[in-house]
C-alpha positions as CSV (number, residue, x, y, z in Angstrom):
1,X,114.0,114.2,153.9
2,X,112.5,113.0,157.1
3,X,111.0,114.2,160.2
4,X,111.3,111.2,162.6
5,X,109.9,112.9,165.7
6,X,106.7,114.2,163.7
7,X,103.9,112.0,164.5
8,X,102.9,108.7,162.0
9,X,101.7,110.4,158.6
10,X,99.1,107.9,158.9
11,X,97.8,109.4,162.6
12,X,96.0,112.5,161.1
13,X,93.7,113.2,163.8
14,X,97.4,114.2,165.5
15,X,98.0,116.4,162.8
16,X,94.8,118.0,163.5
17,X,92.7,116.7,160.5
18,X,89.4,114.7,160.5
19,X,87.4,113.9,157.6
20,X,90.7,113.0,155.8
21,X,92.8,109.6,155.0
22,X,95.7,108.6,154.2
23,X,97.0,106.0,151.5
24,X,99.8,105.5,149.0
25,X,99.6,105.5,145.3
26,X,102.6,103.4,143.5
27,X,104.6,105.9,141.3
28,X,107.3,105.4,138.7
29,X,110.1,103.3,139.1
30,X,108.5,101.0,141.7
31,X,107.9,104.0,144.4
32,X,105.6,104.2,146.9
33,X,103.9,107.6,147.4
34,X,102.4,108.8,150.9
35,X,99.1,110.9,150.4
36,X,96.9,112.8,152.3
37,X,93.1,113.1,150.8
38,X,91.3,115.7,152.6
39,X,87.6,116.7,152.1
40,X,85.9,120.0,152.0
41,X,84.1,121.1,154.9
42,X,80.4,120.8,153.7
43,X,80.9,117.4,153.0
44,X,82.8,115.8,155.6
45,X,79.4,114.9,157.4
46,X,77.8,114.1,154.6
47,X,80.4,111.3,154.2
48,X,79.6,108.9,156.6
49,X,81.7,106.0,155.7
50,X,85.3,107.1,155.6
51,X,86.2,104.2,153.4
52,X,88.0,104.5,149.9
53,X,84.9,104.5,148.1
54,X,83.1,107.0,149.7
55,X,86.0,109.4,149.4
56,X,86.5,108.6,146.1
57,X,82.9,109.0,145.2
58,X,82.9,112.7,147.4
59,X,85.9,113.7,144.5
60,X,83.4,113.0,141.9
61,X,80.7,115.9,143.2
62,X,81.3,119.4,141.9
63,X,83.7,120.9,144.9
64,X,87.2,122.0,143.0
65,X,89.9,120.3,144.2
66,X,93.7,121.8,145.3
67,X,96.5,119.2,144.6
68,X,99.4,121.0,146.8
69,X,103.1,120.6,145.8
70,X,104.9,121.2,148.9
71,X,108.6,122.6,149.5
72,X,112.0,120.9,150.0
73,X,111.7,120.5,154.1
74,X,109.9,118.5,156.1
75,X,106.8,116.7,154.8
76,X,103.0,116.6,153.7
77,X,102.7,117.3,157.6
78,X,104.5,120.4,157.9
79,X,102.8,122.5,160.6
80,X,102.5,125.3,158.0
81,X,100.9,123.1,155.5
82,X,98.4,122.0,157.6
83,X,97.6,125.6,157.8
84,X,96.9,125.7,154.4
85,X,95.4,123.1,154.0
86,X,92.5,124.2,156.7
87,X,92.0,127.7,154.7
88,X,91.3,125.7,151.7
89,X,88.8,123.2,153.1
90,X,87.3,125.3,155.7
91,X,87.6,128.3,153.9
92,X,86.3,127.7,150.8
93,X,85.0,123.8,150.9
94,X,87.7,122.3,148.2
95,X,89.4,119.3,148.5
96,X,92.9,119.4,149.2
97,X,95.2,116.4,148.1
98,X,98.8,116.6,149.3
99,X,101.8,113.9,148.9
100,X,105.3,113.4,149.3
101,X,108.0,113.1,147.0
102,X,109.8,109.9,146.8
103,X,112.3,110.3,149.1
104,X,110.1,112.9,151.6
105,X,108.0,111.9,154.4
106,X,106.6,108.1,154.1
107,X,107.2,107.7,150.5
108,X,109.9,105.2,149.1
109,X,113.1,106.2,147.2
110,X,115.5,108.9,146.5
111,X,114.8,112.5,145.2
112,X,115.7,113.5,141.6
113,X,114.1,116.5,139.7
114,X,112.5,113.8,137.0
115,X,111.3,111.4,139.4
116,X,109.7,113.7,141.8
117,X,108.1,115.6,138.5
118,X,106.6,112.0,137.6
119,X,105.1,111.6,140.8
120,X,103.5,115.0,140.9
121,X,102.1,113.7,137.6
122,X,100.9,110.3,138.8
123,X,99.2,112.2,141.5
124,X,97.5,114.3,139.0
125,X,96.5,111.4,137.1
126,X,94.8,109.7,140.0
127,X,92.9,113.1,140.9
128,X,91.4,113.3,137.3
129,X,90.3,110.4,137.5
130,X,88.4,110.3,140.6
131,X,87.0,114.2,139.8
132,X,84.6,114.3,136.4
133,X,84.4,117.5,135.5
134,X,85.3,119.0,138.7
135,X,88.0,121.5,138.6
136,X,91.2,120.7,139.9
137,X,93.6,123.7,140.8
138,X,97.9,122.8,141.6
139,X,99.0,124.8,144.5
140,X,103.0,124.7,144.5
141,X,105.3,126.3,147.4
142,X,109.0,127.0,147.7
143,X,110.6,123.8,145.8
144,X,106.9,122.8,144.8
145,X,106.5,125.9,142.2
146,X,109.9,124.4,140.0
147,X,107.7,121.4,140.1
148,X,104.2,123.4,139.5
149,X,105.7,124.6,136.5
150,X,107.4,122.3,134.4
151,X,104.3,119.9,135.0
152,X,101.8,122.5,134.2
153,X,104.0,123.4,130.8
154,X,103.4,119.5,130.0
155,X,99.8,119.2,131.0
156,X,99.1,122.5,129.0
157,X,101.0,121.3,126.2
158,X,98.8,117.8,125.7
159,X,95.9,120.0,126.1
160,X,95.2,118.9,130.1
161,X,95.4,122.5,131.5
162,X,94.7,122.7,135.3
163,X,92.0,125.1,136.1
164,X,94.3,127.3,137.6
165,X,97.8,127.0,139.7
166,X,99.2,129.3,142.4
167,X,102.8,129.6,142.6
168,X,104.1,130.8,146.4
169,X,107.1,132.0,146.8
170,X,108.9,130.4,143.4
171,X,112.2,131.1,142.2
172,X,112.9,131.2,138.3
173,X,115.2,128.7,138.2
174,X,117.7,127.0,140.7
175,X,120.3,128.5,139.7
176,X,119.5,131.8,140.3
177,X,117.5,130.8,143.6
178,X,121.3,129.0,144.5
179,X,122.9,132.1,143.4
180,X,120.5,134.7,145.4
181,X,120.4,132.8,148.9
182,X,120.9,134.3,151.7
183,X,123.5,131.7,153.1
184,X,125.2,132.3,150.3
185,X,125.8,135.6,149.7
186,X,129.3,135.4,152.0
187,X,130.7,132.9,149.2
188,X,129.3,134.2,146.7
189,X,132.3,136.3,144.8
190,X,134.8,133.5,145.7
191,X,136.4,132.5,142.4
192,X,134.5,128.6,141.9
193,X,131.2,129.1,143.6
194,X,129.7,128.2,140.5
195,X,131.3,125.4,139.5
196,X,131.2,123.6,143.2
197,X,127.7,124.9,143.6
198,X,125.4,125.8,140.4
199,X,127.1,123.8,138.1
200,X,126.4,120.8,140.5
201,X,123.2,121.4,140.8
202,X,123.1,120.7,136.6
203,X,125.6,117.9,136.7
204,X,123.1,116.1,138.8
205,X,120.5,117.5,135.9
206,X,118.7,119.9,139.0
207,X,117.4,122.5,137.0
208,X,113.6,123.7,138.0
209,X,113.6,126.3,134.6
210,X,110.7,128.0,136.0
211,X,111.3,131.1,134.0
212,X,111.0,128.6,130.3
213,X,108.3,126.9,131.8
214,X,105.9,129.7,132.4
215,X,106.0,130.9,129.0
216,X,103.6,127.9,128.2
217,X,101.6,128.0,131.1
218,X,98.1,129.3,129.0
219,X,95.7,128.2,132.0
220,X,95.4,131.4,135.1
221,X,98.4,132.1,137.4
222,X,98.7,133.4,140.7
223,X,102.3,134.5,141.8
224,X,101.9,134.7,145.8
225,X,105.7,136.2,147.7
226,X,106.0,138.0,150.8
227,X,108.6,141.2,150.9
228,X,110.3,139.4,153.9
229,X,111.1,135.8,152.7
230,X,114.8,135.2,152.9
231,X,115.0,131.8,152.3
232,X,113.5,132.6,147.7
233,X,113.9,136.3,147.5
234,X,111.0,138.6,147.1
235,X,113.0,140.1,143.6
236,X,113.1,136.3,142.5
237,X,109.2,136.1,142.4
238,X,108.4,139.1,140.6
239,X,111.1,138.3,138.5
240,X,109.2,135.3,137.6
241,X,105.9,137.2,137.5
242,X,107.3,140.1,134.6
243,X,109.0,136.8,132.7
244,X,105.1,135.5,132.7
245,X,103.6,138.7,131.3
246,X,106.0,139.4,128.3
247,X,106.2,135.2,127.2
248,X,102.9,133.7,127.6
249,X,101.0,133.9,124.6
250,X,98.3,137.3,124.2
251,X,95.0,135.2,124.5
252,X,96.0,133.3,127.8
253,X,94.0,134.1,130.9
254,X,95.7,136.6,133.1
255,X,98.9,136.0,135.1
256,X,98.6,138.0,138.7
257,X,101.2,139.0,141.3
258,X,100.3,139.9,145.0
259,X,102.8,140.5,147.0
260,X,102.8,141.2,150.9
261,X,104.3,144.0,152.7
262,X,107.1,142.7,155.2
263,X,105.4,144.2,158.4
264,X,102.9,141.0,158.2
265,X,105.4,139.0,158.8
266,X,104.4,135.5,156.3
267,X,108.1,135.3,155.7
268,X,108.7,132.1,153.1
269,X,105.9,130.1,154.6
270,X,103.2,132.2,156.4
271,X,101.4,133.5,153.4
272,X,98.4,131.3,155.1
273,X,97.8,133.4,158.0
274,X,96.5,136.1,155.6
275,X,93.2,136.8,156.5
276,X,92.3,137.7,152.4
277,X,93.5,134.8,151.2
278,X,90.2,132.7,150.7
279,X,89.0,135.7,149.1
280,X,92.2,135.9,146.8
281,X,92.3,132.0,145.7
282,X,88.5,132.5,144.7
C-alpha cells in the first residue's frame, strides 16, 4: 500500500509539518517501521535542537500524547491525516505519533492482521517508554479501529490501559464491514459471496472482532461516525457503540458515541474539519 507520487515520508516540511521528525523503529519479524514524531505546539520552540534526544526528552514533560492508527489507504501522510494531526498539536498541544504498517508507506514487509497488530504494539512500547507518566491516548480510523481494539483489549488485559482511545469510523468486525459495503451490495445475494469473499477474509485469518474486543476495553471510549460515510456504514458504528454499553463491565469509565449529521459533509475521513472537535477529544 504505496503512494509513489506522494512526496518522501522523510520530507515533512512538504507535508506541511515542522517541529516534527521522522525515523524508523524495527518491529517483529525483522520489519522496519516508518514513523512520524510530532510535537505539541507550545513546545516546538522550546525545543531547539531537533535531534533524537531532545525529542525524546520533550515526550518525557507532562503533554499527553496521541498514537494514531491510521486506515487501509494511503499512508502516515494522507492529506486527511495530516489534518488531524494539526487539530491535535495545535489544538490542544499533544504529541501526535503516527506509523505505518509493515507493508504501508516506507515500512518494510507484507500486511497481515497479526503482524500489523504487533507493530501497533511495538509502537506503543517505544511511546511508554519515552513518556513517564504522561498520558498516552490511541486514536484509530477506518482499518486502524480493528487494530485499536484488539490491542487495547490486550493492553487492558496486562493491566497497561491507555488513558483513553477514540475509535473513528470502526466497523464491528470485517465481516460484517465486508458484508455492508457499498460496492458490494450489487453481489451481495449472489449464491457464494461469502465463501469467495468473507470466508477469505478468515482463511487468510483477517478477522478485526471489534465487537469481542470492546467488551474488555475498561479504559474511556469515544465512538466518532459521520451519518454520510459510505465507505464503514454509519449503522456499523453505533452498532459497535450499543455492543460497548451492554458488555463492558458496570465500573468502566464511560463509552460515548457522537455522531455527525450528513449535511456537514466529514464523510469517512473529514470528521477533522469539525470545528468542536478539540473541545470533544478534551
Amino acid at each position: 500500500v504505496r503512494w509513489p507520487l506522494a512526496p518522501p515520508l522523510s520530507n515533512l516540511e512538504a507535508y506541511g509539518l515542522s517541529g516534527a521528525r521522522n525515523f524508523y523503529l524495527p518491529s517483529t519479524d525483522g520489519i522496519q517501521l516508518g514513523v512520524w514524531h510530532i510535537l505539541p505546539a507550545n513546545l516546538i520552540q522550546k525545543v531547539e535542537k531537533k535531534d533524537e534526544a531532545s525529542f525524546n526528552q520533550a515526550l518525557s514533560q507532562s503533554n499527553p500524547v496521541v498514537l494514531y492508527l491510521h486506515g487501509n489507504s494511503n499512508t502516515r501522510g494522507g492529506s486527511h491525516r495530516v489534518d488531524l494531526y494539526k487539530v491535535i498539536f495545535a489544538g490542544l498541544n499533544y504529541h501526535v505519533v503516527s506509523f505505518d504498517y509493515r507493508g504501508y508507506g516506507d515500512s518494510t514487509g507484507s500486511p497481515t492482521e497479526e503482524g500489523i497488530c504487533e507493530d501497533a504494539l511495538v509502537v506503543h512500547s517505544w511511546v511508554k517508554k519515552h513518556t513517564g507518566n504522561s498520558p498516552v491516548f490511541l486514536w484509530g480510523h477506518s482499518l486502524g479501529t480493528g487494530v485499536t481494539s484488539k490491542i487495547t483489549r490486550k493492553l487492558c488485559e496486562e493491566g497497561n490501559c491507555p488513558a483513553g482511545v477514540v475509535l473513528e469510523a470502526p466497523f464491528t468486525s470485517t465481516r460484517e464491514e465486508c458484508s455492508g459495503h457499498p460496492f458490494a451490495q450489487p453481489w451481495r445475494y449472489l449464491p457464494g459471496f461469502d465463501w469467495f469473499f468473507t470466508d477469505g477474509l478468515e482463511a487468510n485469518n483477517i478477522y478485526f472482532e471489534s465487537d469481542k474486543h470492546v467488551a474488555a476495553i475498561t479504559c474511556p471510549l469515544l465512538i466518532l461516525h459521520a451519518e454520510d460515510d459510505f465507505i464503514v456504514p454509519f449503522r456499523l458504528g453505533k452498532k459497535l457503540y450499543e455492543i460497548a454499553k451492554e458488555t463492558r463491565p458496570r465500573d468502566a469509565p464511560p463509552v460515548n458515541f457522537i455522531g455527525y449529521d450528513k449535511s456537514h459533509g466529514y464523510g469517512h475521513k473529514y470528521i477533522c474539519n469539525s470545528p468542536a472537535l478539540p473541545q470533544v477529544i478534551r
